[in-house]
C-alpha beads as a LAMMPS data file, in Angstrom:
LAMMPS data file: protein, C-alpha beads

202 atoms
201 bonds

1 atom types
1 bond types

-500.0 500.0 xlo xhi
-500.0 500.0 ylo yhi
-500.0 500.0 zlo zhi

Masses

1 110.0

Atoms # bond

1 1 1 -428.038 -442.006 414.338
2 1 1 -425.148 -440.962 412.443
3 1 1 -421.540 -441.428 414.327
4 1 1 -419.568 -438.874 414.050
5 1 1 -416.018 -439.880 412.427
6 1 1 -413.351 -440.924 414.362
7 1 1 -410.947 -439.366 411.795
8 1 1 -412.171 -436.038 412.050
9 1 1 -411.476 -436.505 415.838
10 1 1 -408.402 -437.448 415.314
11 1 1 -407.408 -434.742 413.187
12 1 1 -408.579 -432.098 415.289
13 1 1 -406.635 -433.355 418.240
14 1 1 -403.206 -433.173 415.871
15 1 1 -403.990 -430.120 414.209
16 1 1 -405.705 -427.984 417.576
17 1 1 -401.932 -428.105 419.331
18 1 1 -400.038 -427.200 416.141
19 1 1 -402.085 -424.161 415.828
20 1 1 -401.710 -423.336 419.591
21 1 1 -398.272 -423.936 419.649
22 1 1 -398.116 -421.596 416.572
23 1 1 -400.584 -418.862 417.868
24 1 1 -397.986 -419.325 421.190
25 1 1 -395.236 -418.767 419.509
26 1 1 -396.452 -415.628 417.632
27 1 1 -397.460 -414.478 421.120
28 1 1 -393.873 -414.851 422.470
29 1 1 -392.584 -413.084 419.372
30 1 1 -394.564 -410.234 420.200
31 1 1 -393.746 -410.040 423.455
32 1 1 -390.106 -410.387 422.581
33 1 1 -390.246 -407.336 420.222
34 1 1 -392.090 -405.085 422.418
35 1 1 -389.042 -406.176 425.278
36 1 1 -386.795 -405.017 422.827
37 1 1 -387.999 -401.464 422.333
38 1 1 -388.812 -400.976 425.986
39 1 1 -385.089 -402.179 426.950
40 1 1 -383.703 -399.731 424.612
41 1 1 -385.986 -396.898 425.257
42 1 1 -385.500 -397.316 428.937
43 1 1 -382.553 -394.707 429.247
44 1 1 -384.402 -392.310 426.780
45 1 1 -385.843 -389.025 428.671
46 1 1 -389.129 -389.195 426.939
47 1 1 -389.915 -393.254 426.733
48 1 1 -393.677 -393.407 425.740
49 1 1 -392.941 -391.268 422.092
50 1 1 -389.500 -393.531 422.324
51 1 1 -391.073 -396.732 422.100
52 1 1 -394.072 -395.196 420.234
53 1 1 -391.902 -394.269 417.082
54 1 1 -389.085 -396.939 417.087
55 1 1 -391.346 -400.055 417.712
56 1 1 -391.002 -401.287 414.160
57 1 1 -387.488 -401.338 414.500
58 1 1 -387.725 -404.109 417.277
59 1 1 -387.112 -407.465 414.772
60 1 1 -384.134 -405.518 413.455
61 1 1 -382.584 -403.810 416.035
62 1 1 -383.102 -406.044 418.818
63 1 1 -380.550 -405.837 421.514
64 1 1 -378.175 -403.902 419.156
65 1 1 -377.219 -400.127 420.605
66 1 1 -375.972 -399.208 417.357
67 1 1 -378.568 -400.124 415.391
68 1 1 -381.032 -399.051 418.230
69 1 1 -378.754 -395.533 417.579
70 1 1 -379.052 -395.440 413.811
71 1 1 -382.805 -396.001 414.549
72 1 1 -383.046 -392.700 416.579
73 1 1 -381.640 -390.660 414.607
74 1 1 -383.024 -392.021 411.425
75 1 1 -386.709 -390.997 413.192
76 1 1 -385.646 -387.788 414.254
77 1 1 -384.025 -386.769 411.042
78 1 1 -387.300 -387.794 409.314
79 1 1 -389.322 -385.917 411.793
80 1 1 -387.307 -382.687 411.170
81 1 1 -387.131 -383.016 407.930
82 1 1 -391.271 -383.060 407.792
83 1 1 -391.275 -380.181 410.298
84 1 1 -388.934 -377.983 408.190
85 1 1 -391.489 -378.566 405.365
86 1 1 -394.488 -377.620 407.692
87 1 1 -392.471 -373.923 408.829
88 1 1 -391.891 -373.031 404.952
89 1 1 -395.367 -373.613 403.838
90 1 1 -396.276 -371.514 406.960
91 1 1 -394.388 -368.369 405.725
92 1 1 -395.223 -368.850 402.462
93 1 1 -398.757 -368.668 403.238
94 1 1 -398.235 -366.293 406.315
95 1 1 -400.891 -367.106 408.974
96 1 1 -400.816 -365.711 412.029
97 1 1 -397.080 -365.156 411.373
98 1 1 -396.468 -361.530 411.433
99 1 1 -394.019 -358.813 413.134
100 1 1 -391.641 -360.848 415.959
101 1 1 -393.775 -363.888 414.861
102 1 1 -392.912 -363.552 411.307
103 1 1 -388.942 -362.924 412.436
104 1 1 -389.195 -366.130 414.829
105 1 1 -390.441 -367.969 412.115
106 1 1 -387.686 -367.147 409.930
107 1 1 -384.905 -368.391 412.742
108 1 1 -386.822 -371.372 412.658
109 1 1 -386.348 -372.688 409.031
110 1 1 -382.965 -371.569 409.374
111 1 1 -382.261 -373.610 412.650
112 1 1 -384.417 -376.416 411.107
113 1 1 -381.792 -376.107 407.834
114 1 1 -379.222 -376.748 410.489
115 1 1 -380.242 -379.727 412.456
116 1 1 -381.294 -381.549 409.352
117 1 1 -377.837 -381.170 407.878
118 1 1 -376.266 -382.743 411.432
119 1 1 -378.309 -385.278 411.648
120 1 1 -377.402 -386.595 408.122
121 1 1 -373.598 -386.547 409.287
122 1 1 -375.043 -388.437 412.149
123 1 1 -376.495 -391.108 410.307
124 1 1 -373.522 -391.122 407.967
125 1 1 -371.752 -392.148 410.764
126 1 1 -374.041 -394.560 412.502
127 1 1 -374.021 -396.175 409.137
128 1 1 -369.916 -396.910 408.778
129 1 1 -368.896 -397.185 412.286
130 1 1 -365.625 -398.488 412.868
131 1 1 -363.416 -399.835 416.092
132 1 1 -360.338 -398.238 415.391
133 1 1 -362.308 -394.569 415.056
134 1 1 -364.870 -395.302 417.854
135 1 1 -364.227 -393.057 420.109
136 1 1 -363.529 -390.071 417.884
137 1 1 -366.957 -391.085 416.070
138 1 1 -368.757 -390.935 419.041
139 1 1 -367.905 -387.573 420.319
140 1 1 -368.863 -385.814 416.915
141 1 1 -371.915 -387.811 416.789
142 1 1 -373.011 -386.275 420.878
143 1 1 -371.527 -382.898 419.276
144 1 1 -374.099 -382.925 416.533
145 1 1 -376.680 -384.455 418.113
146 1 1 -376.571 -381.937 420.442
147 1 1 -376.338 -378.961 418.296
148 1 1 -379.341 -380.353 416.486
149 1 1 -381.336 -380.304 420.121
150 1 1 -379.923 -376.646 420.408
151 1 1 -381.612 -375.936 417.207
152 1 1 -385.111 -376.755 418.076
153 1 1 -384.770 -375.254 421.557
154 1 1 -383.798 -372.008 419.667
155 1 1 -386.462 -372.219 417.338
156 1 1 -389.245 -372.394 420.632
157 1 1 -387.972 -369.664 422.425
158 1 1 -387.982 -367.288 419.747
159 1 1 -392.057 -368.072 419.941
160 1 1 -391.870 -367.829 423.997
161 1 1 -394.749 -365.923 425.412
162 1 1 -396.648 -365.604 421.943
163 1 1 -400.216 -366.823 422.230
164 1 1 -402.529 -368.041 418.799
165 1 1 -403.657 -371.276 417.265
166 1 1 -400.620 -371.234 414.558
167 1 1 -397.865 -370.500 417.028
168 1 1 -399.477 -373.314 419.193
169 1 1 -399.081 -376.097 416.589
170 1 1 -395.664 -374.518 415.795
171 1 1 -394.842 -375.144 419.241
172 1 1 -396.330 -378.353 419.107
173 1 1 -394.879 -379.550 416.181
174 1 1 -391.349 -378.468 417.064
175 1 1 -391.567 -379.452 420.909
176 1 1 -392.008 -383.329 419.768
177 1 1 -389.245 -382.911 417.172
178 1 1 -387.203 -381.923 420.464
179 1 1 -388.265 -384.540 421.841
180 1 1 -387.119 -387.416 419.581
181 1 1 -383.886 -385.930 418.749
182 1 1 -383.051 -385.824 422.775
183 1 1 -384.208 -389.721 422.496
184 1 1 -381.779 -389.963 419.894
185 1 1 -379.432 -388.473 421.863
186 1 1 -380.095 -390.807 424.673
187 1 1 -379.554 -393.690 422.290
188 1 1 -376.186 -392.809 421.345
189 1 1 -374.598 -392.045 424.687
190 1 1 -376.196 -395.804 425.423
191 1 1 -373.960 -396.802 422.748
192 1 1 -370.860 -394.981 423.815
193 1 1 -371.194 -396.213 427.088
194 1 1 -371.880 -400.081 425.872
195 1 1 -368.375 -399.267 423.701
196 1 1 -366.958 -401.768 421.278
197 1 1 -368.297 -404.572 421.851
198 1 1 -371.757 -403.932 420.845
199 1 1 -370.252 -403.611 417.232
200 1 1 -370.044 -406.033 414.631
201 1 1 -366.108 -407.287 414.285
202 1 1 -364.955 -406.054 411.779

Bonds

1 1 1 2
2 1 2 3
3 1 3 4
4 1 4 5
5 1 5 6
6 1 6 7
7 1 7 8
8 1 8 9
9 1 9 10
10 1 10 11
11 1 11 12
12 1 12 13
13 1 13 14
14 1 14 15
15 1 15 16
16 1 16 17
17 1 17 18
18 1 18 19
19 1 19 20
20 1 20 21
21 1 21 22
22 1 22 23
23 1 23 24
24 1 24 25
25 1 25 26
26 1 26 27
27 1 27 28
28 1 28 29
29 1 29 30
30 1 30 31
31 1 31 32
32 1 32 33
33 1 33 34
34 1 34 35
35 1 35 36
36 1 36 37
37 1 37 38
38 1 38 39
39 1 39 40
40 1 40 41
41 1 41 42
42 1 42 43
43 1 43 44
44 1 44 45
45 1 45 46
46 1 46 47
47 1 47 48
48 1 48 49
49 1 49 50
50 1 50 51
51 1 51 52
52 1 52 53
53 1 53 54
54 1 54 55
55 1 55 56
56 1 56 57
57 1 57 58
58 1 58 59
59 1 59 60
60 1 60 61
61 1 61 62
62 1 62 63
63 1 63 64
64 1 64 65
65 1 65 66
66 1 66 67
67 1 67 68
68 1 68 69
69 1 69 70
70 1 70 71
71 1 71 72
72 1 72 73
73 1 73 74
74 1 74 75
75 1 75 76
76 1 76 77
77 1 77 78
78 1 78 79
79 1 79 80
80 1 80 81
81 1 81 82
82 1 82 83
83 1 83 84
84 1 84 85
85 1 85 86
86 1 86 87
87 1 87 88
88 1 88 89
89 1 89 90
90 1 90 91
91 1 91 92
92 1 92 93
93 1 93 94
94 1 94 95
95 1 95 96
96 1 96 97
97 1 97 98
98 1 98 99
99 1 99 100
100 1 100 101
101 1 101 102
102 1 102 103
103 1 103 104
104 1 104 105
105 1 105 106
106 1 106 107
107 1 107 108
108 1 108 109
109 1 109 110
110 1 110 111
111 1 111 112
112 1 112 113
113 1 113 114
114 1 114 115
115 1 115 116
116 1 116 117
117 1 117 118
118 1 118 119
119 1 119 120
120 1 120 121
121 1 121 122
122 1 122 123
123 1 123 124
124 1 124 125
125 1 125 126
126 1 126 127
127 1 127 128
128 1 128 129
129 1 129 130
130 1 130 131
131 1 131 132
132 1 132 133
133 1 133 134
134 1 134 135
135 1 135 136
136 1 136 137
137 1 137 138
138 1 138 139
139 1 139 140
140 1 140 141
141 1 141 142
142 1 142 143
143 1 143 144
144 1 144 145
145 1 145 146
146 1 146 147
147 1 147 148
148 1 148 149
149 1 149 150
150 1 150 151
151 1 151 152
152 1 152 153
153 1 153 154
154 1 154 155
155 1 155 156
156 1 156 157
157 1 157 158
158 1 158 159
159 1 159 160
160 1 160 161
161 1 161 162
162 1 162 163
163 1 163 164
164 1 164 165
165 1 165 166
166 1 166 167
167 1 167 168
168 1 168 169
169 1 169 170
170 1 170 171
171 1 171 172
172 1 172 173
173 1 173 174
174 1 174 175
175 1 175 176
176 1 176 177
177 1 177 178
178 1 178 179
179 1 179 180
180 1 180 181
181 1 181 182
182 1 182 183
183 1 183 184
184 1 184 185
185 1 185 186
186 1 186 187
187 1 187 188
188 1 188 189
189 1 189 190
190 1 190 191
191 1 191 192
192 1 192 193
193 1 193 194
194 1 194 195
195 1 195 196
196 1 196 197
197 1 197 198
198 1 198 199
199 1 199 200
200 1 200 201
201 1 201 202
């Protein structure tokens, strides 16, 4: 009978705990990452879509509130952005939008127009904060952020009480935008609170 090598042995015993140690390691990383979104989504209103949309922001964010803040807003002002798009191809092609519908609809592109053009100052921001403006910084940033909520909440109840499959998805669609800008939201007051020392010196 053939004996099996004692070098192949060998080599699987060295190579078997590299690859664990490895596959552990990759393990821990994950684990890490997902800790990372979790911690920072943990003062956020709605935490499941929190974590859900800013998970790939865990290696680079980590336990940074800023960046954790330019991450929020970065998602929201993409997700308005793509929900402004969806309200003008509904009026162009008008379905199910007419009379108070069609009017509603209107308000809502035009709140929409609004909120994207604060959240770009709010990013702006996030991207060039300073110490010695801080404060002042932070306070339009919550001012914007806010008005940017405003405008989504506007845009709903103009569509309160209306029934339809078109106003539903509306409703849908503009209720999660709500959503992630009030996470957003969250994520900068986290910042204000955690103050200057969870900036870079500068």
């Amino acid at each position: 009978m053939k004996m099996a090598s004692c070098t192949n042995y060998v080599f699987v015993s060295l190579i078997f705990p590299v690859m664990w140690l490895s596959f552990s390691t990759q393990l821990v990383s994950g684990k890490g990452n997902k800790s990372y979104v979790e911690e920072a989504c943990s003062v956020t209103r709605y935490r499941d879509l929190c974590i859900h949309s800013l998970a790939s922001f865990s290696t680079s964010a980590k336990n940074s509130p800023s960046r954790w803040a330019r991450a929020g807003v970065s998602v929201s002002l993409s997700e308005t952005k793509s929900a402004a798009h969806y309200l003008v191809t509904l009026k162009k092609h008008r379905r199910g939008m007419q009379g108070r519908n069609k009017v509603a609809l209107s308000d809502c592109i035009e709140c929409f127009g609004n909120a994207i053009d604060e959240l770009h100052k709010s990013l702006g921001v996030l991207r060039t904060l300073t110490k010695t403006t801080f404060d002042s910084e932070m306070a339009d940033l919550k001012t914007w952020l806010s008005a940017a909520l405003t405008d989504g909440y506007t845009c709903l109840d103009g569509f309160e009480g209306q029934k339809g499959k078109q106003v539903k998805l509306l409703q849908k669609t503009v209720s999660k935008v709500t959503h992630i800008t009030s996470n957003a939201l969250a994520l900068v007051n986290k910042l204000a609170t955690t103050g200057l020392g969870s900036l870079p010196n500068l």
